[in-house]
N, C-alpha and C positions, 0 to 999 in steps of 0.2 A: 739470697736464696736460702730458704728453711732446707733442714736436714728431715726426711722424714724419718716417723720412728722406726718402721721398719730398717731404717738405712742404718740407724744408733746401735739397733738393738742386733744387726749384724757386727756392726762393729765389734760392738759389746762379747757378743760370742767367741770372733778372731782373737780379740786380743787374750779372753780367758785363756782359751784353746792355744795360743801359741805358749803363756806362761806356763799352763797345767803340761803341758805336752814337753816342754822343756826342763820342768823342774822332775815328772815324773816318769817320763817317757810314753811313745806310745799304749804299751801294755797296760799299764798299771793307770792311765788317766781312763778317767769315766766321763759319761755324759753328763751323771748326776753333780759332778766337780765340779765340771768347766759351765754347768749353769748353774751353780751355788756361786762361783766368782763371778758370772755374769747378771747375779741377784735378779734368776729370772728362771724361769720352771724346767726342766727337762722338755719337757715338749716343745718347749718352742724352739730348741736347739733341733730336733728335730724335724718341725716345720723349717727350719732355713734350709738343713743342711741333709736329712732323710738318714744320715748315718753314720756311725762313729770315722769311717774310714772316707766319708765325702768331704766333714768334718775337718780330718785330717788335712787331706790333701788341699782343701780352699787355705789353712793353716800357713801349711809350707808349699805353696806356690809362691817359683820365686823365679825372675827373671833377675839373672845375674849381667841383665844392661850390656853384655861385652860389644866393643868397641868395632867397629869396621875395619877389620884388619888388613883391607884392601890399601886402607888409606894413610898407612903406617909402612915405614919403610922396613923392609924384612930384618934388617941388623938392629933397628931401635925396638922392637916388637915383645921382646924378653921384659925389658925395664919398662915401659908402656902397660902391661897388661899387670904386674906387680902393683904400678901405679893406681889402675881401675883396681884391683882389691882390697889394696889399703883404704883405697879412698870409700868404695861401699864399707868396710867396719867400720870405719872411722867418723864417717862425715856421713853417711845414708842410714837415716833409721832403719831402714827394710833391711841392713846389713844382720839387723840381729835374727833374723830369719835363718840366713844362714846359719849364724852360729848358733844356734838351738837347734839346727839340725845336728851338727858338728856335734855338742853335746850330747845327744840323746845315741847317735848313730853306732858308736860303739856298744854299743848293750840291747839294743831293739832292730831286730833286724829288718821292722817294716819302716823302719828311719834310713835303717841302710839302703835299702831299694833302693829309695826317696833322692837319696845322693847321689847312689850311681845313677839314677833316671836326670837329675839337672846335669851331671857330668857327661852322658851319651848324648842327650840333646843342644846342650849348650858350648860345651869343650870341646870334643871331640870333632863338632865339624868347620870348628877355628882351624884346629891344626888338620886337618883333611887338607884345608883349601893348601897348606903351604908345603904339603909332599903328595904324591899321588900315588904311592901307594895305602892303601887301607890298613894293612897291617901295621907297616912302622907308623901312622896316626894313631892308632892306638896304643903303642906303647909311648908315644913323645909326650901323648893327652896323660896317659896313663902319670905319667914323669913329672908334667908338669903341674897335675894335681896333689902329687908328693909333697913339693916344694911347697903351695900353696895353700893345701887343708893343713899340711903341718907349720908353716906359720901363724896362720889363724888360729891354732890350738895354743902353740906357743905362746902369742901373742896376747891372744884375748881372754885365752879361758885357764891354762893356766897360769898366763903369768909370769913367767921367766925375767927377774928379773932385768937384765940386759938387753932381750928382746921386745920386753914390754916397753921399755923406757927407749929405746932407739929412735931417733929421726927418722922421718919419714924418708927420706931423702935418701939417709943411708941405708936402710930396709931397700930400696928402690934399688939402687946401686948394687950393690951386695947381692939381692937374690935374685934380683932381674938380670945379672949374669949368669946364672946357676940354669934358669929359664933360658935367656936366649939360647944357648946350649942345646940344652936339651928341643927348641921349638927349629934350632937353624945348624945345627954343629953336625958333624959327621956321626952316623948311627952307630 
């Protein structure tokens, strides 16, 4: 199967746009940027994409895969979902999606949306299913994305020694109790 060129030359555009977008943030990246990286004219970033903020959002669109949590028993569920995040930085190119959100998010606040919109869509109605009421889901989501974008910051971006270098295993163990906690423990 041939790739057609339009296919590349989206390509080509995402990946600018996910670097420009990362290294500079929102704000500060241009169309004119991310199609000098993409060694391809402004307009035609605009023929794909019609607009800096469409641009964007095709950029970090990001399905963070989580797991069926139907099919997990509610006591291993903490260590489980730790598991699935590790393993997207780690092991899932698309992990770095995240974390170029993660980067940028603190300084641009149309990156922060961006987060809390994968966090209400995706997180939040994990932990719905496992209390019913809506309030406490959002503070356990709320909890458990503490543990979580703060690892990934730790981890990946800046490095912490000891957390950078940690088994995966023991990352799993360690925070995936901290998680279960807060996904299964008393409020």
């Amino acid at each position: 199967m041939t790739v057609r060129r339009s296919d590349a030359t989206r390509a080509a555009i995402l990946h600018a746009a996910r670097v420009r977008f990362a290294e500079d943030g929102y704000q500060r990246a241009t169309i004119r940027a991310i199609a000098a990286d993409a060694a391809i004219d402004p307009s035609m970033v605009m023929r794909y994409y019609g607009s800096k903020e469409r641009l964007f959002a095709a950029a970090v669109d990001i399905d963070l895969r989580m797991p069926d949590v139907s099919a997990i028993p509610p006591e291993r569920l903490g260590p489980q979902l730790v598991r699935h995040w590790v393993r997207r930085w780690e092991e899932d190119p698309t992990g770095d999606v995240l974390l170029t959100l993660l980067r940028s998010a603190a300084t641009d606040e149309t990156v922060a949306e961006r987060v809390r919109g994968v966090f209400a869509e995706q997180i939040v109605p994990i932990v719905r299913r496992l209390c019913g009421d809506e309030a406490e889901a959002q503070q356990r989501a709320g909890l458990l994305a503490t543990q979580m974008l703060g690892l990934a910051i730790c981890r990946h971006i800046l490095r912490i020694p000891p957390v950078a270098h940690m088994p995966v295993e023991t990352v799993v163990e360690r925070i995936g109790a901290t998680v279960q906690q807060y996904l299964t423990g008393a409020p």
